[in-house]
GUVEX-943861 format. One record per residue: residue in three letters; x, y, z of N, C-alpha, C, CB in turn. Coordinates in steps of 0.05 Angstrom, whole numbers, padded with zeros to 5 digits, always signed. Glycine has a CB too. Layout:
<sites>
alaXYZXYZXYZXYZ ...
</sites>
This chain:
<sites>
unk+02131+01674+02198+02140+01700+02190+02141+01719+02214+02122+01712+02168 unk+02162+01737+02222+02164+01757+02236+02146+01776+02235+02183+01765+02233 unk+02138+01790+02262+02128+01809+02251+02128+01838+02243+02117+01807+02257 unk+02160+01841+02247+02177+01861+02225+02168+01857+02199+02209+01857+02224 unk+02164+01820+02187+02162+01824+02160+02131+01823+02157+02180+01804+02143 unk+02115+01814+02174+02089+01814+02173+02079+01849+02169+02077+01797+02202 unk+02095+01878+02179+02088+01903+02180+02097+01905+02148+02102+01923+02205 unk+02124+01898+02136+02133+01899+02107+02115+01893+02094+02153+01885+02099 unk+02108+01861+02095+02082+01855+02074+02054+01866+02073+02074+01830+02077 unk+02040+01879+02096+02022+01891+02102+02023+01917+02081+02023+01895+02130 unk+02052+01935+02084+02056+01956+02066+02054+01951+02040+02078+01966+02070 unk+02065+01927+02029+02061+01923+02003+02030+01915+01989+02079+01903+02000 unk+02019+01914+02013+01993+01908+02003+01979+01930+02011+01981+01882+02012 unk+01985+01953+02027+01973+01980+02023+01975+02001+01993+01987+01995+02046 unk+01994+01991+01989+02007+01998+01961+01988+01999+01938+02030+01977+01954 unk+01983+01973+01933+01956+01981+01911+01928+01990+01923+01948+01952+01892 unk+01934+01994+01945+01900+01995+01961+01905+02028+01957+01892+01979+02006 unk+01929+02044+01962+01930+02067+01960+01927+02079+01922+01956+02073+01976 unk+01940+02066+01911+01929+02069+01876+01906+02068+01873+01936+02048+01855 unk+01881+02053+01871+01860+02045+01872+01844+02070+01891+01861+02018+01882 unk+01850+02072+01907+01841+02103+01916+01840+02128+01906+01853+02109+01933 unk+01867+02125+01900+01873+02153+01894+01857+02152+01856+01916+02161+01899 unk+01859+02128+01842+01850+02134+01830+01814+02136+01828+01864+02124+01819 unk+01810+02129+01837+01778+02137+01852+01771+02165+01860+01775+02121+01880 unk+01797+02173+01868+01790+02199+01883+01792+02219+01880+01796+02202+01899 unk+01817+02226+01866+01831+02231+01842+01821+02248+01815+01835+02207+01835 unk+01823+02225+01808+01815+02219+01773+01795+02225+01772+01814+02193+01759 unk+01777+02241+01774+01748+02234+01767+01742+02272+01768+01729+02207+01797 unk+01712+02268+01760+01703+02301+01752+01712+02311+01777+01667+02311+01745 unk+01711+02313+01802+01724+02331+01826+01740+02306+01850+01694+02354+01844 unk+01753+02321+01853+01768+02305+01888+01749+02305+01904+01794+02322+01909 unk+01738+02281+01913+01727+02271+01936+01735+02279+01963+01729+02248+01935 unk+01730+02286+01979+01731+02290+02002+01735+02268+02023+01713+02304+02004 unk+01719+02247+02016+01716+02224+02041+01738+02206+02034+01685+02206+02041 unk+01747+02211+02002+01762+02198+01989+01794+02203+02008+01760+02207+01957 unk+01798+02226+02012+01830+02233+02013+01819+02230+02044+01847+02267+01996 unk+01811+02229+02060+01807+02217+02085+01823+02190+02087+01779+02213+02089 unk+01812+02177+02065+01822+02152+02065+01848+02141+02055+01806+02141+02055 unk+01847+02162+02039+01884+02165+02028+01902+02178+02051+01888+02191+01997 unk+01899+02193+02066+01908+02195+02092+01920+02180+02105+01893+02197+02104 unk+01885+02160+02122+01895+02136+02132+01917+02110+02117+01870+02125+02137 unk+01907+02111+02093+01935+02094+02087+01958+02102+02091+01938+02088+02063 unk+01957+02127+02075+01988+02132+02083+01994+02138+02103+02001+02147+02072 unk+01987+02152+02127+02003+02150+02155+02003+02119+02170+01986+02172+02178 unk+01985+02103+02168+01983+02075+02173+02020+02062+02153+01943+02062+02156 unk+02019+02071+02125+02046+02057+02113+02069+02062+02133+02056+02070+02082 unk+02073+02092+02130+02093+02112+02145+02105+02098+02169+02078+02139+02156 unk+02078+02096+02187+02086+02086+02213+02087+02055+02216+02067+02098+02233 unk+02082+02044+02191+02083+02008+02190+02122+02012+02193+02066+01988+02148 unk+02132+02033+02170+02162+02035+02160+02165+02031+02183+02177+02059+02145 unk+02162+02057+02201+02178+02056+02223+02184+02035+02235+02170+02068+02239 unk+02162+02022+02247+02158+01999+02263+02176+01979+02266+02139+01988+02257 unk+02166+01958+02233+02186+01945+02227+02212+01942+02232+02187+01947+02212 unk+02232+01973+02221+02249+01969+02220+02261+01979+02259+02256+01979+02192 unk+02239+01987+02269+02247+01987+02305+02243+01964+02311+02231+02005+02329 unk+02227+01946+02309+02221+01924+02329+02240+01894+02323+02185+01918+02326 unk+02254+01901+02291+02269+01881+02285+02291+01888+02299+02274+01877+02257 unk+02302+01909+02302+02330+01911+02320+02326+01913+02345+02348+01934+02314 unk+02306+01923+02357+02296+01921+02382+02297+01891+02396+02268+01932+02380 unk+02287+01875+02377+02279+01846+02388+02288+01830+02375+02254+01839+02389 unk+02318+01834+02360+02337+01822+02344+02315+01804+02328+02363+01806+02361 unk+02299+01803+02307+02291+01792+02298+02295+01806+02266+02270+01786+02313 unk+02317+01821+02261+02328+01823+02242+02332+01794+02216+02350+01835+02255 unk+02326+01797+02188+02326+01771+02178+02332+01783+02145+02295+01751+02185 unk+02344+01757+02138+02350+01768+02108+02334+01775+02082+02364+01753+02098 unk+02299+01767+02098+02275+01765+02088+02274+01788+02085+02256+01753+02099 unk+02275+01803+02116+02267+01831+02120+02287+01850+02105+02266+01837+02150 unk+02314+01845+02102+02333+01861+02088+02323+01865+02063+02360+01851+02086 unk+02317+01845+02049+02308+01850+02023+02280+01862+02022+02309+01825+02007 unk+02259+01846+02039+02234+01868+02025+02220+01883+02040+02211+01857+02010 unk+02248+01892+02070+02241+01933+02071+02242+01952+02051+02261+01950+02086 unk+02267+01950+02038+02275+01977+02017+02257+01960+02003+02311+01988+02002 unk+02249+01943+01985+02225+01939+01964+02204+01956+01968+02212+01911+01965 unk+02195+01943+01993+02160+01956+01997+02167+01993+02003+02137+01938+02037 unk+02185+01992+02019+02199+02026+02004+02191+02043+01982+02226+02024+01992 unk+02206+02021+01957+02215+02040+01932+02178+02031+01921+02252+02024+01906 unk+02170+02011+01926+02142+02003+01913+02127+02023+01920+02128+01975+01922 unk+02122+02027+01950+02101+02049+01954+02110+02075+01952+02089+02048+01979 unk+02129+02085+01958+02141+02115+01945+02141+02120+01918+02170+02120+01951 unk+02143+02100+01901+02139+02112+01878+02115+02112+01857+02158+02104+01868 unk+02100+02090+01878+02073+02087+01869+02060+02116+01873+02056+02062+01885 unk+02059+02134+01894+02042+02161+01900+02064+02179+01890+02033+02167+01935 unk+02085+02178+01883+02099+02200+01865+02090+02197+01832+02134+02197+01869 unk+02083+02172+01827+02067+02168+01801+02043+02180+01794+02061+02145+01797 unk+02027+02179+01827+02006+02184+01824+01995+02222+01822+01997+02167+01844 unk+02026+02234+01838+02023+02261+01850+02037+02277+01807+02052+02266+01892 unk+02046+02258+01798+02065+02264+01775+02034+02271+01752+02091+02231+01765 unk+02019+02243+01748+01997+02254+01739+01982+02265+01747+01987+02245+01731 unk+01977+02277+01769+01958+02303+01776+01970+02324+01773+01949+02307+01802 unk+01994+02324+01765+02008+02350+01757+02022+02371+01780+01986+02366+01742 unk+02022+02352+01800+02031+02365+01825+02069+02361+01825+02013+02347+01853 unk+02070+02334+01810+02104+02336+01819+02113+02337+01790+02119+02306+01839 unk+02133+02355+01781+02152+02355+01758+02151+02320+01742+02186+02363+01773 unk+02162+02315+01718+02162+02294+01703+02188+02286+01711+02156+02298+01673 unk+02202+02310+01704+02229+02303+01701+02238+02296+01733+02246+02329+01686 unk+02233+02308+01767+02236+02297+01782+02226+02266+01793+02233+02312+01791 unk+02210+02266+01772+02197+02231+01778+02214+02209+01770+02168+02224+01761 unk+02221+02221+01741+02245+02195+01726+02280+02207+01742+02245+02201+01674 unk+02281+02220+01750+02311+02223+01776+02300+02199+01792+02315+02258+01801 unk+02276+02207+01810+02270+02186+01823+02271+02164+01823+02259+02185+01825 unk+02262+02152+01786+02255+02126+01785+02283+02114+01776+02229+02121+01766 unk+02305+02118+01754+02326+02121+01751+02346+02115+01784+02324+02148+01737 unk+02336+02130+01802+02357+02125+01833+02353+02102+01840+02351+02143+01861 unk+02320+02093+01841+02307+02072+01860+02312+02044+01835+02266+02082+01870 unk+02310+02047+01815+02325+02024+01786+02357+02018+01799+02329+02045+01745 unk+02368+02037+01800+02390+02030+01801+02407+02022+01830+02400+02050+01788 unk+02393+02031+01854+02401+02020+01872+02397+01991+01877+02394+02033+01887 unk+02372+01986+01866+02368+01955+01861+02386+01952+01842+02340+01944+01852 unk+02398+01951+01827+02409+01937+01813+02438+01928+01833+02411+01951+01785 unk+02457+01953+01845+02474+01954+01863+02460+01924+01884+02475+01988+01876 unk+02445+01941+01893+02439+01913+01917+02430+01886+01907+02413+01921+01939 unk+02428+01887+01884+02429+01859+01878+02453+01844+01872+02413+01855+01859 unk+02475+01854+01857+02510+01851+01849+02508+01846+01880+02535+01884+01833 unk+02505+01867+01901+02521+01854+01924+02518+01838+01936+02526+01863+01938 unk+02482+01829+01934+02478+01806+01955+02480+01779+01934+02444+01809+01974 unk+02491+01779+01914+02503+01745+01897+02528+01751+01915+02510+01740+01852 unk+02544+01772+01921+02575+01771+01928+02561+01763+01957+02598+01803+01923 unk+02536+01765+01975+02535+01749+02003+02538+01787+02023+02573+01714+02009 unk+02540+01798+02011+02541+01830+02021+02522+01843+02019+02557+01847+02010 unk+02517+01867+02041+02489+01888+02039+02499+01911+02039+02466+01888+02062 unk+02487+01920+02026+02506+01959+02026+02477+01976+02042+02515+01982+01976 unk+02492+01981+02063+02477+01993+02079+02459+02023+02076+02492+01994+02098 unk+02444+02025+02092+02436+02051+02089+02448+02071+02103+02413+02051+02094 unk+02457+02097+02087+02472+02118+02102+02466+02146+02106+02494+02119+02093 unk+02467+02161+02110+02459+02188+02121+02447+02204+02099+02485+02205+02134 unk+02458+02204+02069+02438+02207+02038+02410+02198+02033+02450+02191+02017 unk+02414+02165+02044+02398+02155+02038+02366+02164+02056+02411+02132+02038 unk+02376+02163+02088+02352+02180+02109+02344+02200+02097+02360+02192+02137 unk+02363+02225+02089+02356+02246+02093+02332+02250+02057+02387+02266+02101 unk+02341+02227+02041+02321+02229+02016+02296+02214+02024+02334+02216+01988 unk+02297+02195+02043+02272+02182+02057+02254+02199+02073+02280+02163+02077 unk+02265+02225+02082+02255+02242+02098+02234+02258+02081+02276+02259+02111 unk+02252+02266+02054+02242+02282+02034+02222+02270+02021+02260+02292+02017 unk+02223+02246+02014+02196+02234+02010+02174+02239+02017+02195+02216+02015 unk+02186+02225+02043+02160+02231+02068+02142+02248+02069+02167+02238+02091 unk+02156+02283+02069+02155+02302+02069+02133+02319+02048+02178+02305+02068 unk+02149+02309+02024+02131+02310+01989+02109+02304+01994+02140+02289+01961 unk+02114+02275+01996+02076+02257+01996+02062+02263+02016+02073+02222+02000 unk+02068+02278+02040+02045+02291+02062+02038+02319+02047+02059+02298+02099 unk+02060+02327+02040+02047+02363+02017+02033+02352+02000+02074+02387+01995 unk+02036+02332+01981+02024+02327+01957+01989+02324+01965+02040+02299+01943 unk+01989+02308+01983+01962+02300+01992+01949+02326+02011+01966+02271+02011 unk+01970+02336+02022+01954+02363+02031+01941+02388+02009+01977+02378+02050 unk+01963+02390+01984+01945+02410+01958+01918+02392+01958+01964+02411+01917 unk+01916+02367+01957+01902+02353+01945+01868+02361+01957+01914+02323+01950 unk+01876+02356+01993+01862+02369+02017+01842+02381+02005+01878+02390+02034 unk+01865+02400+02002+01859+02434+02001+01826+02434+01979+01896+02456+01979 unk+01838+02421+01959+01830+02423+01932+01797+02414+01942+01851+02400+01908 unk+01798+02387+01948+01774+02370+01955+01751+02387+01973+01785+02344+01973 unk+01765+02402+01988+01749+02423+02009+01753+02452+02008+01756+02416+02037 unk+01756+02457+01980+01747+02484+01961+01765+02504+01987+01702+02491+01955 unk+01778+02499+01993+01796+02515+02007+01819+02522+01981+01808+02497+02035 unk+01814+02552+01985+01827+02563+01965+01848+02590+01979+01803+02572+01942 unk+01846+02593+02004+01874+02611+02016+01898+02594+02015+01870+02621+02049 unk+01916+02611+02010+01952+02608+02010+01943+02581+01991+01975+02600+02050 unk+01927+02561+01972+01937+02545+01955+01959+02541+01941+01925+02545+01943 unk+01953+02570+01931+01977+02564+01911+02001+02571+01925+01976+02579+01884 unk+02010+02585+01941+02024+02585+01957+02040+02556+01970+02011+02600+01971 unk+02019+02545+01989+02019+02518+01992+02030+02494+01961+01987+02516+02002 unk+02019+02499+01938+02020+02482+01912+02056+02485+01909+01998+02497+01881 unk+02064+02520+01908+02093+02520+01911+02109+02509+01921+02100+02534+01916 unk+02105+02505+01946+02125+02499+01963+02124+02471+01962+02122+02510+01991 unk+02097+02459+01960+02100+02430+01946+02113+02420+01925+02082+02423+01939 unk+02119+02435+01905+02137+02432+01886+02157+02432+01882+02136+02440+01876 unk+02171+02449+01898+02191+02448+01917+02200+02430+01928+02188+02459+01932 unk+02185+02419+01942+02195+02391+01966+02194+02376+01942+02169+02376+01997 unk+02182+02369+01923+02189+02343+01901+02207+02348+01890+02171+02333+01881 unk+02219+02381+01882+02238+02376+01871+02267+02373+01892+02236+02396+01852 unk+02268+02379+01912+02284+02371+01938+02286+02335+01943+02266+02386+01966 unk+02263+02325+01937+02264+02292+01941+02278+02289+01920+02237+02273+01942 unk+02280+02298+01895+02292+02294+01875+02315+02291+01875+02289+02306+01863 unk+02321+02312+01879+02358+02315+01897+02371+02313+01914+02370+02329+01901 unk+02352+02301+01929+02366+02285+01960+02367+02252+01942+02336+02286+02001 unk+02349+02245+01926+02348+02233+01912+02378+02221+01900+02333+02245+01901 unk+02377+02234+01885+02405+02240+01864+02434+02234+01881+02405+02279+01854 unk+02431+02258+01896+02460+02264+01916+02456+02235+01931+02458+02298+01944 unk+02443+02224+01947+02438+02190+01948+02449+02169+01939+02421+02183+01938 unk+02441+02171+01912+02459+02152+01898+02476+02156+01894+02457+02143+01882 unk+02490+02180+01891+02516+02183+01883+02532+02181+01906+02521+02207+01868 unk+02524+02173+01929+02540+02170+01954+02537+02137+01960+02528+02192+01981 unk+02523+02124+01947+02516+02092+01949+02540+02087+01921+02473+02080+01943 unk+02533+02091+01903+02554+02091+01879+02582+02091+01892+02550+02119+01860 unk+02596+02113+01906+02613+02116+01914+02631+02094+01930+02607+02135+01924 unk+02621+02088+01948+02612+02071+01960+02619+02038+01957+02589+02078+01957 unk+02598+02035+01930+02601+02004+01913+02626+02009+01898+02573+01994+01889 unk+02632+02020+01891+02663+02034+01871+02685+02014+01886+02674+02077+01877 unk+02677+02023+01910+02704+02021+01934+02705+01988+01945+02697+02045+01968 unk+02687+01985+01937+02683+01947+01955+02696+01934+01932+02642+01928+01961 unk+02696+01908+01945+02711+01879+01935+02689+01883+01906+02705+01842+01962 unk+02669+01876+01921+02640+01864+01909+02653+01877+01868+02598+01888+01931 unk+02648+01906+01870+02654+01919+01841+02680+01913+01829+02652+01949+01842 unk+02691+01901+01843+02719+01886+01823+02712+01863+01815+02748+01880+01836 unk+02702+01845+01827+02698+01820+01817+02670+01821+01796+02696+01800+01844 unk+02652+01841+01802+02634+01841+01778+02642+01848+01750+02616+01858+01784 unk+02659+01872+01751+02677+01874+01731+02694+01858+01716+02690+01886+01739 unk+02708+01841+01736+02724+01822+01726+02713+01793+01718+02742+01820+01743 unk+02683+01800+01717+02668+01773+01707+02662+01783+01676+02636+01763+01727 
</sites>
């Protein structure tokens, strides 16, 4: 195994290590403090696994069809695992969670039609800029969280706003996303012949 895909699989196995935390840390009569330390480290450790991966595979052509498929996986697995988790703490909207989950359902479904046709529908300038917003959300989300754990109570709610905000922005970078991948599969070979099966 590469170790582009050795940083992928690593992520996917941060994935439940970050659930298991958070619900530990979380969930319970108050937010832990030592807890979201550790929710931290996972997630900037995931973040910068993403990066990695997908630099060192093109860097060192060790690009593979292993890795095509379970980058965006461990992606949509761990992004939507801490938007699940930020959804029941009441930090991110319901309704921006199922946009979410609804985008990340259905782009798999697209990338799967295309890779039986032997095709990959790439990632494009929608797709970054809703990866960004992710990003973005789940560092605010965990920062109210911070806040919360270490009875820091200036600009909170202030801070809680603007967090709400960014989820509902991932939402719709979200959205606008697919509808530019949609667009997209419309136009290829691949959606005629699925049709015509």
């Amino acid at each position: 195994m590469t170790l582009p895909n050795k940083l992928t699989v690593g992520r996917l196995i941060l994935t439940p290590v970050f659930f298991g935390l958070y619900v530990f840390t979380v969930l319970g009569d108050s937010i832990l403090l030592s807890g979201m330390i550790a929710l931290w480290v996972v997630q900037i450790v995931s973040e910068v696994s993403d990066v990695l991966d997908g630099y060192i595979a093109r860097s060192r052509n060790l690009v593979s069809d292993m890795g095509k498929i379970m980058d965006p996986f461990a992606d949509v697995i761990s992004r939507v695992t801490y938007f699940v988790c930020f959804t029941f703490s009441g930090l991110m909207p319901l309704w921006a969670l199922m946009i979410i989950l609804w985008r990340e359902f259905c782009i798999m479904f697209i990338r799967m039609v295309m890779a039986k046709e032997g095709t990959a529908l790439a990632a494009k300038w929608g797709g970054k800029a809703k990866a960004v917003f992710y990003f973005i959300s789940g560092i605010a989300g965990l920062t109210v969280l911070t806040m919360q754990a270490a009875g820091v109570e200036t600009y909170l709610n202030e801070v809680l706003v603007v967090t709400r905000g960014l989820f509902i922005l991932a939402a719709a970078s979200s959205l606008l996303s697919f509808i530019e991948y949609l667009i997209l599969f419309l136009k290829t070979d691949t959606m005629k012949h699925f049709i015509a099966e």
